[in-house]
Steps between C-alpha positions, in 0.01 A plus 500: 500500500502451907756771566353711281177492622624556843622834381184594380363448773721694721406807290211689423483490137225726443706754570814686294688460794388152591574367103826638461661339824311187350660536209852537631441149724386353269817635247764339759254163492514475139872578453633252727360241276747311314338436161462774249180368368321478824647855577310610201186327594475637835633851369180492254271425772575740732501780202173375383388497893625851551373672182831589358720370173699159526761769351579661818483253739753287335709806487503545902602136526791585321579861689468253790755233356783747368467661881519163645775396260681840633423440834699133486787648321557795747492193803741261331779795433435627865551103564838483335616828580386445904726194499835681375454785764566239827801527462587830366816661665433839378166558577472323870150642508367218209518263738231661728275617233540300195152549380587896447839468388393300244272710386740786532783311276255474278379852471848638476617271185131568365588902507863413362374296219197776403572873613241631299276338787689647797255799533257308550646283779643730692225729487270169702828405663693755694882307607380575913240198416820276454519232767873443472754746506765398174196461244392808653814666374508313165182593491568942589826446240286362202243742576776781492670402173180410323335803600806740383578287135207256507759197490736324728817327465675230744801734436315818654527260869868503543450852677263416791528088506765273612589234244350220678164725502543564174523118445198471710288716270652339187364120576163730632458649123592104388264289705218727417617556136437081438148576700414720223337791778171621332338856620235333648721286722707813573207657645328217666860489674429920568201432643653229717769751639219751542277305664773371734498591891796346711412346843525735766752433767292512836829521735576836349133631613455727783193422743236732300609325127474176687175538617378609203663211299348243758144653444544477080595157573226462644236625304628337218444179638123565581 
């Protein structure tokens, strides 16, 4: 009752605007309690508060749960997939960015497993957003053979991979296989690869990039 009358106050409810970010406060309030039944309580109070039917509030809790559920899943197989690339001899780059290669292993054995989704990954994911090189060219090949026959084949590899690569992409497909990848983890894991800027290396600057750099430092920090 506290928190949630905090969050009332902290918005101007006599307003659209105002109610509907104190309805979605109050929403991650309410969910975060444990028991169903005083879930329900709360959910009717703030449906009766806001004017609207029990009926679609207690449907946004659970939009909010199944995204949060999602959300947890996609981290623990990053998790478990982050730990097997520190030591990956074929792609040395893993060890530097293991938050991206995960997510890049497990965008390419998403696309093998379900081709009829490849269009739409590639069309948010162009293979130049790639942060390492190999699962950048797993990633062209796949996109290649799926495009041309709309399936792909460990077989089809043997003409542009070595067969330690191809034993590389083989325990790839098999780690992520036992993750069960689900197209919303595949393109929270696009989004992360999007979304992803590498630090810049300030030795390489000349005086004018320098400067420049120094004053966005700066002006971030005020």
């Amino acid at each position: 009752e506290y928190r949630l009358s905090i969050a009332r106050e902290n918005t101007d409810t006599d307003h659209d605007l105002g109610r509907l970010q104190y309805k979605d406060s109050a929403l991650r309030i309410i969910s975060k309690l444990d028991s169903s039944v005083e879930r329900e309580i709360y959910a009717r109070k703030l449906a009766e508060e806001l004017g609207v039917s029990y009926t679609s509030i207690a449907e946004e809790i659970k939009t909010g749960e199944r995204k949060a559920l999602r959300s947890e899943k996609s981290r623990e197989a990053l998790k478990a997939v982050n730990f097997s690339s520190r030591n990956d001899r074929i792609n040395r780059q893993a060890a530097q960015y293991p938050g991206e290669a995960a997510a890049e292993e497990m965008i390419i054995a998403y696309i093998y497993d379900n081709p009829d989704q490849f269009s739409t990954i590639r069309e948010k994911l162009p293979p130049e957003k790639f942060v390492t090189d190999f699962n950048r060219r797993v990633y062209e090949f796949i996109s290649e053979v799926v495009g041309e026959n709309n399936s792909v084949s460990m077989s089809e590899m043997n003409v542009r991979f070595t067969p330690d690569e191809i034993g590389a992409v083989t325990r790839i497909l098999e780690r992520c296989k036992n993750d069960g990848i689900t197209y919303e983890c595949a393109m929270d894991c696009v989004e992360r690869l999007i979304s992803f800027k590498p630090k810049q290396d300030v030795s390489k600057l000349n005086d004018d990039d320098f400067r420049r750099y120094r004053e966005e430092l700066a002006r971030k920090r005020k």
